[in-house]
N, C-alpha and C positions, 0 to 999 in steps of 0.2 A: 319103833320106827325111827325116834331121834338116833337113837344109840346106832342103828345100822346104817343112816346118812353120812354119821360121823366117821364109822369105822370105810365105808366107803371112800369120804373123803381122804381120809388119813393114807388109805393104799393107793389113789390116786398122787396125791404129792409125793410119797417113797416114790413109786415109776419114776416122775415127772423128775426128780433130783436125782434119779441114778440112770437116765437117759443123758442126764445135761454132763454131769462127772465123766462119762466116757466119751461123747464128743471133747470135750476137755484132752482128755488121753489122748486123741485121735491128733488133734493139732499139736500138741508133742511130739509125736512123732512125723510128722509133716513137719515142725522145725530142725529134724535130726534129720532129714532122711538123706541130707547134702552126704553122709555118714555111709561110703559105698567104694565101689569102682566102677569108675565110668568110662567108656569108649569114645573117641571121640569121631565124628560123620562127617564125612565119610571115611570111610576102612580103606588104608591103603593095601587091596589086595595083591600088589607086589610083592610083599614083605611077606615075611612068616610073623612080625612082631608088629603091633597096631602102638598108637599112639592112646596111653591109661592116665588115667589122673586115680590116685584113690584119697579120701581122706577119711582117717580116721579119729577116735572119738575123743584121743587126747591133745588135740590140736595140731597136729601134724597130717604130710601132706607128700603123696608120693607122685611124682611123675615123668613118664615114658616119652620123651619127646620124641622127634626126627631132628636132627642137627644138619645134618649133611640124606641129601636126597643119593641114591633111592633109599637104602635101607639103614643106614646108620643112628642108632636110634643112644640116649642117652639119658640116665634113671637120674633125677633128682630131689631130695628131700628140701620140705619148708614147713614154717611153721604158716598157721591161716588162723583165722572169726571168719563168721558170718554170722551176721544182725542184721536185723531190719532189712531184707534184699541187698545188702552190702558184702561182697565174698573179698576178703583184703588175706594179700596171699605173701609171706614176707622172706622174700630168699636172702641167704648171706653172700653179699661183695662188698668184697674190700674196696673196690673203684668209687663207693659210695661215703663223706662221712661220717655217716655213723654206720659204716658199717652193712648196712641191711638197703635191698634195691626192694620198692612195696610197688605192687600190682593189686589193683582196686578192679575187683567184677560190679556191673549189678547182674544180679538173677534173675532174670527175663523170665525162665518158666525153671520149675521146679514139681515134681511129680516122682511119684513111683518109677517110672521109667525115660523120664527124660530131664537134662541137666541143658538150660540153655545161659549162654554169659555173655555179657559186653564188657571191656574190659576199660577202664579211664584211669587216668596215672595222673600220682602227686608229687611233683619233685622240687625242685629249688627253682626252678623256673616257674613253675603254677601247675593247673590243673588243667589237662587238655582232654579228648578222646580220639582215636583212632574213629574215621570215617568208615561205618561199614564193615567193623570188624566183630563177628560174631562166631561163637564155637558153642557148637551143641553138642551131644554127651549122651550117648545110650548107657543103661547102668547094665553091667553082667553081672 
């Protein structure tokens, strides 16, 4: 009876340690999952071309803006991180110097199908935010 308590116990800690290792994996990938192409909301249904951000897993960063309305839209590469709810996103200008103009997100929400950002900038003057300026992100 001892021997079968034990071997009882024993198969209940294997479960108990290979339930916890895969929630483990699960939040790995819920820190990757920024790792997509996202839409941004609302869809300017005028256009045939929406406004995309994609980033992918070598640290690079692709995005479809609108430059000129209605439909003028304009493909830009950058490099980014993201830690800790922090998305710092780092384009090349020269107007800047060293070089590099940096756009700071935090990540408001983050999900399987939704990307939401507030953006706050650090420049030679300090640290400010735009009032109310928020972009959310459907993934396709």
């Amino acid at each position: 009876m001892k021997k079968l308590s034990i071997i009882y116990l024993t198969l209940i800690t294997i479960l108990f340690v290979s339930s916890c290792s895969s929630s483990d994996d699960n939040n790995e990938t819920t820190t990757n999952s920024i790792i997509a192409k996202w839409e941004e909301q609302p869809v300017n249904t005028n256009c045939s071309q929406t406004e995309t951000i994609e980033f992918f897993a070598n640290g690079t960063v692709q995005s479809l803006d609108l430059i000129n309305a209605p439909c003028d839209y304009q493909l830009g590469t950058a490099e980014y991180t993201f830690e800790a709810d922090i998305l710092e996103v780092n384009i090349e200008d020269n107007s800047f110097s060293d070089g590099i103009y940096t756009i700071r997100y935090n990540v408001i929400t983050l999900n399987e199908t939704t990307l939401i950002v507030e953006p706050f900038y650090n420049d030679e003057v300090g640290t400010y935010t735009v009032a109310l300026e928020r972009f959310t992100y459907q993934k396709i």
